[in-house]
C-alpha positions in Angstrom: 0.0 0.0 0.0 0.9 3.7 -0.8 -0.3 6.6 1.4 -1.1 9.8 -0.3 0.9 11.6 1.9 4.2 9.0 2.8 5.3 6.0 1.5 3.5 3.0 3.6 4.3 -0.6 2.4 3.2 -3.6 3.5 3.8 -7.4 2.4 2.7 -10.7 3.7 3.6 -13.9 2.6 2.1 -17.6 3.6 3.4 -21.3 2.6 1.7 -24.3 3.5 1.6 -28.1 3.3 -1.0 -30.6 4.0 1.1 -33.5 4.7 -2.7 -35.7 5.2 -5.9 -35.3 7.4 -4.0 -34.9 10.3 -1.0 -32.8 9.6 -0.3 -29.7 8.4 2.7 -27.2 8.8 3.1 -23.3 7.5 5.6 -20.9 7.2 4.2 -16.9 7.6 6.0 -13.9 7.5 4.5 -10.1 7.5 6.4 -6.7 6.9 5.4 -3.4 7.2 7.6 0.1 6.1 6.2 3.5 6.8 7.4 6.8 6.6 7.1 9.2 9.3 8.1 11.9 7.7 7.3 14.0 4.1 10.4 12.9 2.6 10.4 9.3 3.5 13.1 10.1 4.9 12.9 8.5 8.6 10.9 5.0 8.5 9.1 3.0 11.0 8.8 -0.8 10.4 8.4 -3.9 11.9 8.3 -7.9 10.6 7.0 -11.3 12.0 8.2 -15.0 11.1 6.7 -17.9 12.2 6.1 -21.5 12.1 2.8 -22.9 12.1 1.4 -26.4 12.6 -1.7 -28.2 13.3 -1.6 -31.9 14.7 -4.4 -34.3 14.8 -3.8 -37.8 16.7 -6.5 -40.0 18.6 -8.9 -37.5 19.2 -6.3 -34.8 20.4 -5.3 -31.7 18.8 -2.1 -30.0 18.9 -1.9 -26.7 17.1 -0.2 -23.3 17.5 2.4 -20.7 16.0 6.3 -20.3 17.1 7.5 -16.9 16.1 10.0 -14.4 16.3 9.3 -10.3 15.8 11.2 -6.9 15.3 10.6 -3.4 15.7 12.5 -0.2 14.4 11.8 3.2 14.3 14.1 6.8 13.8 13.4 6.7 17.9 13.7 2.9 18.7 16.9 0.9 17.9 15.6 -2.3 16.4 15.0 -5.5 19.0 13.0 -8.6 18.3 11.3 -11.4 20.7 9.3 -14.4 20.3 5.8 -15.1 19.8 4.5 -18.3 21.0 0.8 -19.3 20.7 0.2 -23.3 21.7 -2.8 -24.6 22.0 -4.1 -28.2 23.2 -7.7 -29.6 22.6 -9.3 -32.8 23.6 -13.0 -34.3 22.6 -15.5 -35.7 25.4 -14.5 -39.2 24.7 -10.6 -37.9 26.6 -11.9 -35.3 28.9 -16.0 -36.1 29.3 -16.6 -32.5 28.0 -14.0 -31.1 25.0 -11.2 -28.8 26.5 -8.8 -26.5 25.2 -5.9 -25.2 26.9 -3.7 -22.8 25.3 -0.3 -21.1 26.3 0.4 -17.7 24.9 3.7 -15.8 25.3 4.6 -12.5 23.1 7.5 -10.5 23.9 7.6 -7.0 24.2 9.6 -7.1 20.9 7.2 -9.1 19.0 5.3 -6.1 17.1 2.4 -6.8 14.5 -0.1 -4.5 14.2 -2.2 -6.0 11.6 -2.1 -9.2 14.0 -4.8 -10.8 16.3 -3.0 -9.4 19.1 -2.4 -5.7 20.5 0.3 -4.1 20.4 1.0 -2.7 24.6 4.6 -1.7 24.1 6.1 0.6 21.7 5.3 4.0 22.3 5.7 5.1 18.8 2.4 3.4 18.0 0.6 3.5 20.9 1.4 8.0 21.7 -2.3 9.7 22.1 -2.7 12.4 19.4 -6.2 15.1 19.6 -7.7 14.3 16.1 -10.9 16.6 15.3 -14.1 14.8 13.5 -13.3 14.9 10.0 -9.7 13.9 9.9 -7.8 11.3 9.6 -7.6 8.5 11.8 -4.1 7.8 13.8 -2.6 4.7 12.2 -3.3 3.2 15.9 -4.9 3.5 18.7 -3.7 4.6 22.3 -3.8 2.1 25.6 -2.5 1.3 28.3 -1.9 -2.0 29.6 -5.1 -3.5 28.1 -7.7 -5.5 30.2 -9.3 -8.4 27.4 -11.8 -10.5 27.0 -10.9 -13.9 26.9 -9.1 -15.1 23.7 -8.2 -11.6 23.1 -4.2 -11.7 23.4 -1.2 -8.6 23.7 2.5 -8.4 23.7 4.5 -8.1 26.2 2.1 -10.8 28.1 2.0 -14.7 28.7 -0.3 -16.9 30.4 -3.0 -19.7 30.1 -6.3 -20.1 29.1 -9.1 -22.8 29.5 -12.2 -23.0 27.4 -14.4 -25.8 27.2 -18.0 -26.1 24.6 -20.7 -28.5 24.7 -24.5 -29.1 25.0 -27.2 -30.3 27.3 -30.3 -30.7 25.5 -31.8 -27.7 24.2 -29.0 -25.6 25.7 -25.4 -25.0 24.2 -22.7 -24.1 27.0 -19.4 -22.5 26.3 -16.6 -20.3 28.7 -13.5 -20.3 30.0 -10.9 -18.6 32.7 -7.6 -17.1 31.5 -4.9 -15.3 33.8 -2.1 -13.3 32.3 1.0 -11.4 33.6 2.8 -8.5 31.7 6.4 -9.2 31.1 8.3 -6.5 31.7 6.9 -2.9 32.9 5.9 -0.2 30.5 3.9 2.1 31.9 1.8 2.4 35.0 -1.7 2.5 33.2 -4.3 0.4 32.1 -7.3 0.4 29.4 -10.7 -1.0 28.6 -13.0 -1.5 26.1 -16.7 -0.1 27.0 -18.4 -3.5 25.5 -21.9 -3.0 26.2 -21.7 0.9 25.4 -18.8 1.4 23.1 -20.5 1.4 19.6 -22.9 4.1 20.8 -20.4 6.3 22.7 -18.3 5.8 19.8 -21.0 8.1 17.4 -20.1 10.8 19.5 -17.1 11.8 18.4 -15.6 9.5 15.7 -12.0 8.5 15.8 -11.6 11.1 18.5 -9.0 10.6 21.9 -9.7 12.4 24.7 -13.3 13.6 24.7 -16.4 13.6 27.2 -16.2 15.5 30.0 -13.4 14.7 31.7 -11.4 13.7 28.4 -11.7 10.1 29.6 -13.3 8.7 26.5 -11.4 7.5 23.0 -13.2 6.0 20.0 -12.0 3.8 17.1 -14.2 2.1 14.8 -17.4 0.7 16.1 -16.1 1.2 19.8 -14.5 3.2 22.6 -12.0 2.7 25.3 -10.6 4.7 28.2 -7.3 4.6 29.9 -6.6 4.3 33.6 -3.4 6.2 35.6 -2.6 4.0 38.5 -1.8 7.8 41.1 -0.9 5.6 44.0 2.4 7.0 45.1 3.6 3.3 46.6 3.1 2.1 43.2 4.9 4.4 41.2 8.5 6.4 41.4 8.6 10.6 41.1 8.4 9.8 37.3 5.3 8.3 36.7 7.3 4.9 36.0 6.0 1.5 37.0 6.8 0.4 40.5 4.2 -2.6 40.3 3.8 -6.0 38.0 0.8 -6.2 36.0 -1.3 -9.2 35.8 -5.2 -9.9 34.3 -8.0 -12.3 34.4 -10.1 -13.3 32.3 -13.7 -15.6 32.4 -16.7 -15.8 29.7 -20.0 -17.9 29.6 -22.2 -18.0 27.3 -25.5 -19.6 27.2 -27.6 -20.7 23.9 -30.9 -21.7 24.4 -33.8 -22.8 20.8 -37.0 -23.6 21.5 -40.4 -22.8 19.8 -43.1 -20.5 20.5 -46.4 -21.2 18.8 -44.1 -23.3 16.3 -42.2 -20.1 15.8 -38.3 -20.4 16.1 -36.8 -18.5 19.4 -33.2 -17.7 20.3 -32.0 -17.1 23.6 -28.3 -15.7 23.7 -26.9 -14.7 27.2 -23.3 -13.5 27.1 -21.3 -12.7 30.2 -17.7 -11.8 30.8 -15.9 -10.6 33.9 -12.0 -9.2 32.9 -9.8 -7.8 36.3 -6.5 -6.1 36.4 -4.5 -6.4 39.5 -1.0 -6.0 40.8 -0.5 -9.6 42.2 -0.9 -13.1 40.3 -4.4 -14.7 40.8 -5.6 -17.7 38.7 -9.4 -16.5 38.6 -10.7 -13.0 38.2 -10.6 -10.9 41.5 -14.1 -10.2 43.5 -13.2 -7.8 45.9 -11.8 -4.5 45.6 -8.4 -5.4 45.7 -8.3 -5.6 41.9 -7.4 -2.5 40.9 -10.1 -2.9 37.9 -12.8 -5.1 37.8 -14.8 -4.9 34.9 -18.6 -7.3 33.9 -20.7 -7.2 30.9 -23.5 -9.1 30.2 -25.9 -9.4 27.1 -29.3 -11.1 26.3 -30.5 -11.0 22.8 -33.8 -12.7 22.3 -34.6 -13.4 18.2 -38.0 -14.7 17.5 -39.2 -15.9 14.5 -42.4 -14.1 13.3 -42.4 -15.7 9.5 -40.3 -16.9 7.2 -39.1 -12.5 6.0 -39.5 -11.4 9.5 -37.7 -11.7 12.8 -38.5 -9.3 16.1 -35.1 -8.7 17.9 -35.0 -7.5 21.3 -31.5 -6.7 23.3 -30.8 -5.4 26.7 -26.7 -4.8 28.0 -25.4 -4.3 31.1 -21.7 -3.0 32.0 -20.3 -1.9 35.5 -16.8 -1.0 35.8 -15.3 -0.4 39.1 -11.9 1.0 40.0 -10.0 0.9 43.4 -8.2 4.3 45.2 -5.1 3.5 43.5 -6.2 4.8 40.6 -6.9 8.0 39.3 -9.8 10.2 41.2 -12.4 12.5 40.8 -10.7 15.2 42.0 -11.3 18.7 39.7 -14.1 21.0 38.4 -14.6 19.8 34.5 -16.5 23.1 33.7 -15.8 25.6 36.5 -17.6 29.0 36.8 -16.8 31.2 33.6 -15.6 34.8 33.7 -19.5 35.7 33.2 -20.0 33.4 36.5 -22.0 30.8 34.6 -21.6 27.2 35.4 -22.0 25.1 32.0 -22.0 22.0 34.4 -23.1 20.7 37.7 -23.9 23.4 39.8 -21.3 23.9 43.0 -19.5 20.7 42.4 -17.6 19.3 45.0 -15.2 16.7 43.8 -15.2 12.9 45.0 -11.9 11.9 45.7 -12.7 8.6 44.7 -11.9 6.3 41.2 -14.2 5.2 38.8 -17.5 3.6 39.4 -19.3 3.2 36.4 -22.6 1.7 35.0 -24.1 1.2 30.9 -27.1 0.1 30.0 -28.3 -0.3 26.8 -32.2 -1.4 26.0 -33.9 -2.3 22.5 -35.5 -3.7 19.8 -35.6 -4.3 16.0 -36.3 -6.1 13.4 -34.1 -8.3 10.6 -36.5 -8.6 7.3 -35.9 -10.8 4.5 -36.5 -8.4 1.3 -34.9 -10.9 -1.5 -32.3 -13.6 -1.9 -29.5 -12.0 -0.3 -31.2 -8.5 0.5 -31.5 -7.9 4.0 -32.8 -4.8 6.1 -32.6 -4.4 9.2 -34.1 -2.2 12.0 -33.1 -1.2 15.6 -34.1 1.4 18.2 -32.2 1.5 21.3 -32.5 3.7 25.2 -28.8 3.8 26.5 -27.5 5.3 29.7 -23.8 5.9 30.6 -22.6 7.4 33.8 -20.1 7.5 36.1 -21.5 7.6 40.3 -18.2 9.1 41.6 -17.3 11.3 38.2 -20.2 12.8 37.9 -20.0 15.1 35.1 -20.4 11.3 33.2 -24.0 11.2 32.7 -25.0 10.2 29.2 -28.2 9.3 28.1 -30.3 9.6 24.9 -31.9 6.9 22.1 -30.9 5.8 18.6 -32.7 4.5 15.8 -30.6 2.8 12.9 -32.3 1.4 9.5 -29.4 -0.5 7.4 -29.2 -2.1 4.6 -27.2 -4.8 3.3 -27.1 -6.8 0.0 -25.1 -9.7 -0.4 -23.9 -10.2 -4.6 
């Protein structure tokens, strides 16, 4: 690819063999050179390599990537680090319900962002730059240390997973735990992605860092994420530098439930994770507020179908997020008293002192409609509220209405 403004390449390659129905081995490799500069001059460019392979014997699975990863920039001397993915899954007839267990470990070094995992590390990609609506996008977005759902991997991060699928009667039941610790320390934030809220907050301000009333919000396509300072002076030196190890947890469930309804189809889909950041190891999420985030979304979509063109959709989310006093605090006017002496936001505010506390809730309905082979429309209406208890300038509410279109050729 060529920018119109810098030189921006990028080339992958992939080689693979299918020695029979149970083996099969690849060889990947990705590249990416961008200018930084009007002149293309100064560069910025990273590569990956690795070894793939997918193993099939007695009703276990083998499979995974082993990988090695470089970054360069005018500001970064180049340094590379592997990238291991390995992943091990069984049927019921080995484990009475199929498993899969997978080991991830991805340096700080390994840098791919056109991968399946973030980059956490290198601050050339990750810096936070003001962009108006309008303009372009950064080639990246901004984080801190970044709290996942499970499956969701970063570098400069290893750890396990389990997951596990099956079905009892009617009822399909998958979810897993997953506990991670950073590798070496960065910086001494964290982030999150709002999961339940994020496309709607995103339509404020598109492609935007650093909006909303305290500047806490930062959208990218389809979503938004804020970052979190840990202020806790134990925790951090006079700099602003780590003084802690990072580690995360990750669980899902989700339940699938089909029956019928006066010998109409119906869906039930309930969809729940709970993601934690702390500064200690644990090998399930944290309850109490010794996390220093604690994060839970849940989801129930209900589809029922009215005829063969016509499905009724109704949805309802639910997010809390919850900070501990570590963390940054409500602790200034976001629109004090002008020089004409009018207060734009809550009257006489008095700051909380306290972290984050926040709760989304998103409520609707639609409809999907059949209009042709492979000509769909569909048709929501949602109530959403987003606020913060403890920041209290946070308090977003309103509706949307969407009609879309899509036709498949």
């Amino acid at each position: 690819m060529v920018s119109d403004k810098a030189d921006d390449y990028s080339f992958g390659l992939k080689v693979s063999k299918q020695i029979d129905s149970k083996k099969m081995v690849a060889l990947n490799f990705f590249s990416s050179k961008t200018a930084t500069d009007s002149m293309s001059l100064i560069k910025r460019e990273f590569s990956m390599s690795s070894f793939e392979f997918d193993y099939k014997t007695n009703g276990v699975r083998l499979f995974g990537e082993l990988g090695y990863g470089n970054y360069q920039s005018s500001k970064v001397a180049i340094s590379g680090g592997e990238a291991i993915i390995l992943n091990l899954a069984t049927t019921k007839k080995q484990t009475i319900i199929p498993l899969q267990i997978q080991y991830s470990r991805i340096s700080a070094e390994a840098v791919n962002v056109n991968a399946s995992f973030k980059n956490t590390s290198v601050i050339d990609l990750v810096e936070t730059t003001v962009i108006e609506e309008g303009a372009a996008a950064t080639v990246m977005t901004s984080f801190g240390g970044p709290i996942t759902n499970l499956g969701y991997l970063a570098n400069n991060r290893q750890g396990f997973s389990l997951n596990t699928e099956f079905e009892i009667g009617d009822f399909s039941i998958s979810g897993g735990l997953g506990f991670y610790s950073e590798l070496e320390r960065v910086n001494s934030s964290f982030s999150y992605n709002h999961t339940s809220t994020g496309l709607i907050l995103s339509r404020i301000s598109y492609f935007s860092t650093g909006y909303g009333p305290y500047g806490h919000l930062n959208s990218y396509y389809r979503g938004v994420y804020e970052n979190v300072s840990v202020t806790d002076s134990s925790m951090i030196d006079s700099t602003g530098a780590p003084l802690f190890d990072k580690f995360y947890c990750s669980s899902d469930l989700h339940l699938k439930y089909k029956t019928k309804v006066f010998e109409r189809d119906l869906y039930v889909f309930s969809l729940t994770n709970y993601n934690t950041a702390q500064n200690f190891y644990s090998a399930t999420p944290v309850l109490s507020s010794k996390a220093l985030i604690r994060q839970l979304n849940h989801s129930l979509d209900i589809c029922y179908s009215i005829n063969k063109r016509v499905s009724l959709v109704l949805k309802s989310s639910y997010e809390r997020v919850l900070a501990n006093k570590s963390t940054q605090l409500d602790d200034y006017d976001p629109f004090p008293i002008d020089a004409t002496g009018q207060d734009l936001g809550v009257k006489n505010y008095e700051p909380s002192y306290k972290p984050r506390n926040q709760t989304g809730v998103v409520n609707g309905f639609g409809f999907d409609i059949k209009l042709n082979d492979g000509a769909f429309l569909f048709l929501r209406h949602s109530q959403f509220s987003f606020k913060d208890k403890n920041f209290a300038e946070t308090n977003i509410k309103g509706s949307e209405t969407t009609l879309e279109i899509k036709i498949n050729l």
